[in-house]
N, C-alpha and C positions, 0 to 999 in steps of 0.2 A: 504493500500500500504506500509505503513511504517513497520507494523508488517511483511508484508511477508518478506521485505528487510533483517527485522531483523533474522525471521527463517532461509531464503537462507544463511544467513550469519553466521549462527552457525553450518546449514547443513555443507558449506566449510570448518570450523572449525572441523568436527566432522571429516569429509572426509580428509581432512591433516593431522590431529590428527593421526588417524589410518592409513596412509600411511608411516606417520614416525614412528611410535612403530614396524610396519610389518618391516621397513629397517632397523631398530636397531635391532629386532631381528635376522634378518637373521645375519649382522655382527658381531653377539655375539655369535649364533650357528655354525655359517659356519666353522671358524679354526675348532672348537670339533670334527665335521661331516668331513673336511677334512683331521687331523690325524689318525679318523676311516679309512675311505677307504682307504689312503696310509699304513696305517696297515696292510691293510689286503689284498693289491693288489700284484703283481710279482713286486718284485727286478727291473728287466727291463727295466718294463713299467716306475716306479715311477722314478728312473734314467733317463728317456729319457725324462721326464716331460710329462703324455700322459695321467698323472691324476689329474682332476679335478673336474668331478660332481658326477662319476660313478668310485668303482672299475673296476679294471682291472687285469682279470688272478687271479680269487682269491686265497689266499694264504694263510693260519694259520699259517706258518712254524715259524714268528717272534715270538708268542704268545709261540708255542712251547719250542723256543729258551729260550724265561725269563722264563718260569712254570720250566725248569730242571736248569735252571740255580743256583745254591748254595746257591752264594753270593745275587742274589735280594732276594732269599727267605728267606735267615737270614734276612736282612735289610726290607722287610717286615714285618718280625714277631718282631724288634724292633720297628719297627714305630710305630707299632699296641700296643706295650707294652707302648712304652714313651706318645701315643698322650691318650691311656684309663688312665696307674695310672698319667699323667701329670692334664689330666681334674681333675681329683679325687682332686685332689693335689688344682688346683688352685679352685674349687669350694670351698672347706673346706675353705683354707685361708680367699680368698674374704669375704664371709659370716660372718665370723669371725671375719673379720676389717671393713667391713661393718655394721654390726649387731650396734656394739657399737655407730658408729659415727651419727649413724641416730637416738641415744635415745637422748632427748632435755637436760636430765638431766645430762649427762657425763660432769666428770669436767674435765676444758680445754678442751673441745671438739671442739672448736674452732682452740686452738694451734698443736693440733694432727691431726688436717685436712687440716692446713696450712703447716707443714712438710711432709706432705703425697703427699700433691699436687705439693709441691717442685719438688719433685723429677723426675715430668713428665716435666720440663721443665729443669732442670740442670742432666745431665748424669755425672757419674763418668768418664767416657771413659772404652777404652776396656780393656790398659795396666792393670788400677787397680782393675777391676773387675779380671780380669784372675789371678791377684796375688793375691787376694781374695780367689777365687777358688783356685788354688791352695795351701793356707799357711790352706784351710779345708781339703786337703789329696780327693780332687773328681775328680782332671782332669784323665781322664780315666775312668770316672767311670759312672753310671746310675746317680747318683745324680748331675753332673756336667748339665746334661742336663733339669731335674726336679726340683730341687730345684732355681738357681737364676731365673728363668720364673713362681715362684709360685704363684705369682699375677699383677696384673693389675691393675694400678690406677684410670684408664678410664671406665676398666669394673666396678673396685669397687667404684666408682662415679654412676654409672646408679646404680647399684645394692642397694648401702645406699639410693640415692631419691626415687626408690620403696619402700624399706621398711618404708620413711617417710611418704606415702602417706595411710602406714596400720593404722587403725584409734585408737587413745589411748585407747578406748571404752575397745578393745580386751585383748590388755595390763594389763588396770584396773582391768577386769573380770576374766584372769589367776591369777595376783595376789592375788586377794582378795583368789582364788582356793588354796591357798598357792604354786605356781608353783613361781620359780627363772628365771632368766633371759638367761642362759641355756636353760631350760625346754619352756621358753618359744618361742626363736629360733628356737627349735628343731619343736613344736610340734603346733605351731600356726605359726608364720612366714612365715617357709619356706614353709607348705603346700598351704599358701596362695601364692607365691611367683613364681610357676612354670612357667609363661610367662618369667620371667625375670631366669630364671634359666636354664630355655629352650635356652633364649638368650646368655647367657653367657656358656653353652655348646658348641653352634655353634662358638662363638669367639673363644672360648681359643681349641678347638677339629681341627678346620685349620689351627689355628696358630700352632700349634702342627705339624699336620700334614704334614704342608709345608715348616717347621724349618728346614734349616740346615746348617747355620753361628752358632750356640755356637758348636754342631758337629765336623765342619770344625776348632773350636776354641780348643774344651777342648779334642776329641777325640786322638787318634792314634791307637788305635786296632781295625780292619776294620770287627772284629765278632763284634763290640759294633756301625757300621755305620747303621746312618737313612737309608730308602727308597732315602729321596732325595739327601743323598749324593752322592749314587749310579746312579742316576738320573743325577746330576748333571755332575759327571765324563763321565756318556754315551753323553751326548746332547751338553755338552758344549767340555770338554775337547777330545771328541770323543773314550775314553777308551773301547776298548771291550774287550779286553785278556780275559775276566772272562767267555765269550761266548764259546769261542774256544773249552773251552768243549765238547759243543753239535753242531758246526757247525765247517763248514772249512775257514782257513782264506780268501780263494777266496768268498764261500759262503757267509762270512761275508760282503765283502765290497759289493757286490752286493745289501745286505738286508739291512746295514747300518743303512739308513732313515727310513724304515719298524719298524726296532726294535728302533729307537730311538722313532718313535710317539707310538707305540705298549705300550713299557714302560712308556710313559707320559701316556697314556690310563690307565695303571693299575694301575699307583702314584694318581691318580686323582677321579677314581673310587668309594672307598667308599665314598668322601665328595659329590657327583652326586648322591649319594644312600641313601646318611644322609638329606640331605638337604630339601629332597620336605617332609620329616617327621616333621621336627620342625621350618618351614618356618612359620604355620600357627600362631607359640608364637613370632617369630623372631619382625615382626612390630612393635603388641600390646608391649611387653617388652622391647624395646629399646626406644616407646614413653614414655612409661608410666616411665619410666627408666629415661629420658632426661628431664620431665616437674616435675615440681612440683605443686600443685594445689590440 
Protein backbone atom coordinates (compact mmCIF):
# COMPACT_ATOMS: atom_id res chain seq x y z
CA UNK A 1 0.00 0.00 0.00
CA UNK A 2 2.64 2.36 0.96
CA UNK A 3 4.63 1.68 -2.26
CA UNK A 4 1.65 2.29 -4.59
CA UNK A 5 1.01 5.64 -2.48
CA UNK A 6 4.46 6.34 -3.29
CA UNK A 7 4.30 5.59 -7.30
CA UNK A 8 0.71 7.54 -7.44
CA UNK A 9 2.70 10.03 -6.12
CA UNK A 10 5.56 10.49 -8.43
CA UNK A 11 2.85 9.56 -11.33
CA UNK A 12 1.22 13.26 -10.20
CA UNK A 13 4.79 14.50 -10.13
CA UNK A 14 5.56 13.24 -13.54
CA UNK A 15 1.88 14.53 -14.78
CA UNK A 16 2.41 18.26 -13.24
CA UNK A 17 5.87 18.11 -14.36
CA UNK A 18 4.85 17.97 -17.93
CA UNK A 19 1.85 20.06 -17.79
CA UNK A 20 4.19 22.97 -16.64
CA UNK A 21 7.04 22.41 -19.39
CA UNK A 22 3.98 22.11 -22.01
CA UNK A 23 2.64 25.81 -20.48
CA UNK A 24 6.11 27.20 -20.48
CA UNK A 25 6.60 26.20 -23.73
CA UNK A 26 3.62 27.51 -25.25
CA UNK A 27 4.52 31.06 -23.56
CA UNK A 28 7.88 31.18 -25.00
CA UNK A 29 6.79 30.07 -28.55
CA UNK A 30 3.56 31.93 -28.70
CA UNK A 31 4.86 35.85 -29.06
CA UNK A 32 7.49 34.05 -32.02
CA UNK A 33 4.34 32.23 -33.61
CA UNK A 34 2.23 35.57 -33.19
CA UNK A 35 4.67 38.01 -34.88
CA UNK A 36 4.75 35.28 -37.66
CA UNK A 37 1.12 35.42 -38.43
CA UNK A 38 0.72 39.23 -37.92
CA UNK A 39 3.50 39.34 -40.46
CA UNK A 40 2.13 37.86 -42.75
CA UNK A 41 -1.70 38.80 -42.33
CA UNK A 42 -3.69 42.02 -44.02
CA UNK A 43 -2.96 45.48 -42.60
CA UNK A 44 -6.64 45.60 -41.78
CA UNK A 45 -7.25 42.63 -40.11
CA UNK A 46 -4.19 43.16 -37.65
CA UNK A 47 -5.33 46.94 -37.17
CA UNK A 48 -8.65 45.89 -36.03
CA UNK A 49 -7.10 43.34 -33.72
CA UNK A 50 -8.86 40.04 -35.58
CA UNK A 51 -5.47 38.32 -35.10
CA UNK A 52 -4.64 35.99 -32.89
CA UNK A 53 -4.38 32.17 -33.52
CA UNK A 54 -4.61 32.19 -37.38
CA UNK A 55 -3.44 34.49 -40.13
CA UNK A 56 -5.73 36.50 -41.76
CA UNK A 57 -5.81 37.65 -45.43
CA UNK A 58 -2.46 36.47 -46.13
CA UNK A 59 -0.05 38.89 -47.13
CA UNK A 60 3.85 38.85 -48.03
CA UNK A 61 3.75 42.44 -49.05
CA UNK A 62 5.62 43.44 -45.40
CA UNK A 63 8.46 40.97 -46.34
CA UNK A 64 8.55 42.41 -49.61
CA UNK A 65 8.68 45.84 -48.39
CA UNK A 66 12.31 45.13 -46.08
CA UNK A 67 13.83 42.54 -49.07
CA UNK A 68 13.92 46.11 -51.58
CA UNK A 69 14.32 48.11 -48.81
CA UNK A 70 18.35 49.67 -49.03
CA UNK A 71 18.83 50.71 -45.91
CA UNK A 72 17.80 47.07 -43.93
CA UNK A 73 19.88 45.41 -46.48
CA UNK A 74 23.18 47.40 -45.84
CA UNK A 75 22.58 47.19 -42.03
CA UNK A 76 22.18 43.44 -42.67
CA UNK A 77 25.07 42.81 -44.50
CA UNK A 78 26.98 44.98 -41.59
CA UNK A 79 25.48 42.96 -38.82
CA UNK A 80 26.58 39.95 -40.72
CA UNK A 81 30.18 41.45 -41.14
CA UNK A 82 30.52 42.92 -37.32
CA UNK A 83 28.78 39.69 -35.52
CA UNK A 84 31.39 36.97 -38.10
CA UNK A 85 34.84 39.12 -37.81
CA UNK A 86 33.42 40.22 -34.06
CA UNK A 87 33.20 36.31 -33.12
CA UNK A 88 36.66 35.83 -34.96
CA UNK A 89 37.94 38.62 -32.80
CA UNK A 90 36.61 37.62 -29.50
CA UNK A 91 37.59 33.87 -29.82
CA UNK A 92 41.30 34.64 -30.65
CA UNK A 93 41.44 37.07 -27.67
CA UNK A 94 39.79 34.91 -25.10
CA UNK A 95 41.88 31.97 -25.92
CA UNK A 96 44.62 33.90 -25.61
CA UNK A 97 44.17 35.36 -22.19
CA UNK A 98 42.69 32.24 -21.31
CA UNK A 99 45.24 29.80 -22.42
CA UNK A 100 47.98 31.41 -20.10
CA UNK A 101 45.97 31.84 -16.94
CA UNK A 102 44.94 28.25 -16.76
CA UNK A 103 48.90 27.12 -16.96
CA UNK A 104 49.79 26.49 -12.88
CA UNK A 105 53.13 27.64 -13.70
CA UNK A 106 52.46 31.42 -14.88
CA UNK A 107 54.14 33.99 -12.71
CA UNK A 108 51.62 36.06 -10.89
CA UNK A 109 49.07 34.31 -12.27
CA UNK A 110 47.37 34.98 -9.40
CA UNK A 111 47.67 38.87 -9.71
CA UNK A 112 46.77 38.89 -13.51
CA UNK A 113 43.44 37.02 -12.67
CA UNK A 114 42.60 39.35 -9.88
CA UNK A 115 42.94 42.50 -12.24
CA UNK A 116 41.13 40.77 -14.96
CA UNK A 117 38.25 39.98 -12.78
CA UNK A 118 38.22 43.60 -11.43
CA UNK A 119 37.12 44.61 -14.07
CA UNK A 120 33.69 42.62 -14.22
CA UNK A 121 32.75 44.40 -11.39
CA UNK A 122 34.13 48.10 -11.40
CA UNK A 123 33.03 49.66 -15.11
CA UNK A 124 34.87 52.79 -16.29
CA UNK A 125 31.51 54.22 -17.26
CA UNK A 126 30.43 55.30 -20.66
CA UNK A 127 31.95 59.08 -20.71
CA UNK A 128 35.54 57.43 -20.51
CA UNK A 129 35.38 54.78 -22.56
CA UNK A 130 33.91 56.84 -25.44
CA UNK A 131 36.97 59.32 -24.93
CA UNK A 132 38.97 56.39 -25.05
CA UNK A 133 37.43 55.43 -28.30
CA UNK A 134 37.64 58.24 -29.41
CA UNK A 135 41.45 59.96 -28.49
CA UNK A 136 42.10 55.92 -30.93
CA UNK A 137 40.64 57.89 -34.13
CA UNK A 138 37.60 54.75 -34.39
CA UNK A 139 34.35 56.48 -33.56
CA UNK A 140 32.83 56.18 -36.90
CA UNK A 141 34.44 53.41 -37.78
CA UNK A 142 34.38 49.36 -37.97
CA UNK A 143 36.71 49.15 -35.08
CA UNK A 144 34.78 51.27 -32.70
CA UNK A 145 32.30 48.57 -32.67
CA UNK A 146 34.89 45.26 -32.72
CA UNK A 147 37.53 46.12 -30.83
CA UNK A 148 36.26 47.43 -27.15
CA UNK A 149 33.70 44.16 -27.16
CA UNK A 150 36.97 41.86 -27.88
CA UNK A 151 36.57 39.89 -24.89
CA UNK A 152 34.70 38.75 -22.13
CA UNK A 153 35.79 38.09 -18.80
CA UNK A 154 32.95 35.77 -17.86
CA UNK A 155 33.35 33.98 -21.09
CA UNK A 156 37.12 33.92 -20.45
CA UNK A 157 36.51 32.55 -16.97
CA UNK A 158 34.48 29.36 -18.37
CA UNK A 159 36.88 29.04 -21.12
CA UNK A 160 40.45 29.03 -18.65
CA UNK A 161 38.44 26.28 -16.05
CA UNK A 162 38.01 24.04 -19.22
CA UNK A 163 41.20 24.40 -20.35
CA UNK A 164 42.21 23.48 -16.59
CA UNK A 165 40.55 20.56 -16.49
CA UNK A 166 42.88 19.29 -19.87
CA UNK A 167 45.06 16.88 -18.06
CA UNK A 168 49.11 17.92 -17.67
CA UNK A 169 49.75 14.40 -19.04
CA UNK A 170 49.12 16.02 -22.63
CA UNK A 171 51.11 19.06 -21.80
CA UNK A 172 54.11 16.99 -20.79
CA UNK A 173 53.90 14.63 -23.94
CA UNK A 174 53.85 17.94 -26.59
CA UNK A 175 56.67 19.14 -24.75
CA UNK A 176 58.85 16.47 -24.27
CA UNK A 177 57.79 16.44 -28.68
CA UNK A 178 59.69 19.78 -28.53
CA UNK A 179 56.28 21.75 -29.28
CA UNK A 180 56.06 25.57 -27.32
CA UNK A 181 53.21 26.79 -25.66
CA UNK A 182 51.98 28.34 -28.81
CA UNK A 183 52.19 25.05 -30.70
CA UNK A 184 50.63 23.69 -28.01
CA UNK A 185 47.38 25.87 -27.88
CA UNK A 186 47.13 25.68 -31.31
CA UNK A 187 47.38 22.05 -31.96
CA UNK A 188 46.23 20.03 -28.67
CA UNK A 189 44.16 22.44 -26.65
CA UNK A 190 41.90 23.89 -28.60
CA UNK A 191 41.11 20.67 -30.62
CA UNK A 192 40.25 19.37 -27.46
CA UNK A 193 38.23 22.28 -26.43
CA UNK A 194 35.38 22.42 -29.09
CA UNK A 195 32.38 22.17 -26.59
CA UNK A 196 33.42 25.16 -24.92
CA UNK A 197 34.26 26.95 -28.18
CA UNK A 198 31.16 25.98 -29.53
CA UNK A 199 29.84 27.68 -26.34
CA UNK A 200 31.60 30.74 -26.57
CA UNK A 201 30.56 31.12 -30.24
CA UNK A 202 26.91 31.14 -29.37
CA UNK A 203 27.68 33.97 -26.41
CA UNK A 204 29.78 36.36 -28.15
CA UNK A 205 27.66 35.46 -32.05
CA UNK A 206 24.15 37.00 -30.19
CA UNK A 207 25.72 39.37 -28.40
CA UNK A 208 26.83 40.60 -31.48
CA UNK A 209 24.14 40.20 -33.01
CA UNK A 210 21.72 41.81 -30.97
CA UNK A 211 24.21 44.95 -30.17
CA UNK A 212 23.22 48.19 -30.66
CA UNK A 213 24.18 50.76 -27.79
CA UNK A 214 28.09 51.02 -28.62
CA UNK A 215 26.26 51.76 -32.41
CA UNK A 216 23.97 54.09 -31.05
CA UNK A 217 27.28 55.28 -29.19
CA UNK A 218 30.21 55.54 -31.54
CA UNK A 219 28.36 55.47 -34.87
CA UNK A 220 26.94 58.57 -37.08
CA UNK A 221 27.15 57.29 -40.74
CA UNK A 222 23.87 55.24 -41.12
CA UNK A 223 25.94 53.04 -44.22
CA UNK A 224 28.01 51.91 -41.02
CA UNK A 225 24.27 51.10 -38.82
CA UNK A 226 23.64 47.51 -37.39
CA UNK A 227 20.42 45.43 -38.37
CA UNK A 228 19.31 46.58 -34.90
CA UNK A 229 19.76 49.99 -35.01
CA UNK A 230 17.50 49.99 -37.91
CA UNK A 231 15.37 47.65 -35.94
CA UNK A 232 15.38 49.71 -33.23
CA UNK A 233 14.28 53.14 -35.10
CA UNK A 234 11.27 50.96 -36.87
CA UNK A 235 9.79 49.31 -33.58
CA UNK A 236 10.43 51.70 -31.05
CA UNK A 237 10.83 55.11 -32.57
CA UNK A 238 8.28 54.11 -35.27
CA UNK A 239 10.73 55.56 -38.30
CA UNK A 240 9.72 54.39 -41.67
CA UNK A 241 10.73 57.11 -44.28
CA UNK A 242 13.38 54.46 -45.41
CA UNK A 243 10.14 52.21 -46.78
CA UNK A 244 8.59 54.89 -48.65
CA UNK A 245 10.51 53.72 -51.30
CA UNK A 246 8.79 50.78 -52.12
CA UNK A 247 5.20 51.43 -50.50
CA UNK A 248 2.83 54.48 -50.18
CA UNK A 249 2.62 56.59 -47.14
CA UNK A 250 -1.12 55.54 -46.64
CA UNK A 251 0.11 51.86 -47.57
CA UNK A 252 2.45 52.29 -44.96
CA UNK A 253 0.45 53.19 -41.91
CA UNK A 254 -1.90 50.41 -42.76
CA UNK A 255 1.06 47.63 -42.68
CA UNK A 256 2.93 49.46 -39.88
CA UNK A 257 2.66 46.47 -37.26
CA UNK A 258 3.14 43.80 -40.30
CA UNK A 259 6.44 45.30 -41.02
CA UNK A 260 7.47 46.00 -37.63
CA UNK A 261 7.01 42.20 -36.59
CA UNK A 262 8.07 41.05 -40.22
CA UNK A 263 11.50 42.84 -39.51
CA UNK A 264 11.96 41.54 -35.95
CA UNK A 265 11.36 38.08 -37.80
CA UNK A 266 14.34 38.61 -40.05
CA UNK A 267 16.67 40.44 -37.17
CA UNK A 268 16.06 37.34 -35.23
CA UNK A 269 16.38 34.70 -37.87
CA UNK A 270 19.61 33.58 -38.35
CA UNK A 271 20.30 33.01 -34.29
CA UNK A 272 16.78 30.45 -34.63
CA UNK A 273 18.87 28.94 -37.55
CA UNK A 274 22.29 28.97 -35.42
CA UNK A 275 21.04 27.73 -32.49
CA UNK A 276 19.58 24.07 -32.74
CA UNK A 277 23.32 23.54 -34.60
CA UNK A 278 25.54 24.11 -31.51
CA UNK A 279 22.84 23.70 -28.79
CA UNK A 280 24.07 20.18 -28.52
CA UNK A 281 28.05 21.72 -27.03
CA UNK A 282 26.10 24.69 -25.42
CA UNK A 283 25.32 22.53 -21.99
CA UNK A 284 28.32 20.17 -21.88
CA UNK A 285 30.67 23.42 -22.33
CA UNK A 286 29.35 25.83 -20.13
CA UNK A 287 29.21 22.83 -17.39
CA UNK A 288 32.36 21.71 -17.82
CA UNK A 289 33.30 25.50 -18.37
CA UNK A 290 31.79 26.45 -14.77
CA UNK A 291 33.11 23.25 -12.42
CA UNK A 292 36.24 22.52 -11.85
CA UNK A 293 37.06 18.90 -10.93
Amino acid sequence: MYKRRILDGGRIFDICNVLFMLLLVIVTIYPLYYMGIVSISAGDAVNRGEVYFLPKGLNLQAYDVIMKDPAILRSYANTLFYTSAGVVINLIMTALCAYPLSRGHLYGRGLISLFVIFTMFFDSGLIPRYMVVHSLHMVNTVWAILIPTAINVFNMILMRTFFENIPDSLHESATVDGAGEFRILVRVVLPLSLPVMATMFLFYAVAHWNSFFPALIYLNEKNLYPMQIILRNIVIAGDMASQTTSAGAEELAVMSLNIKYATVYVAILPVLVLYPFVQKYFVQGAMVGSVKG
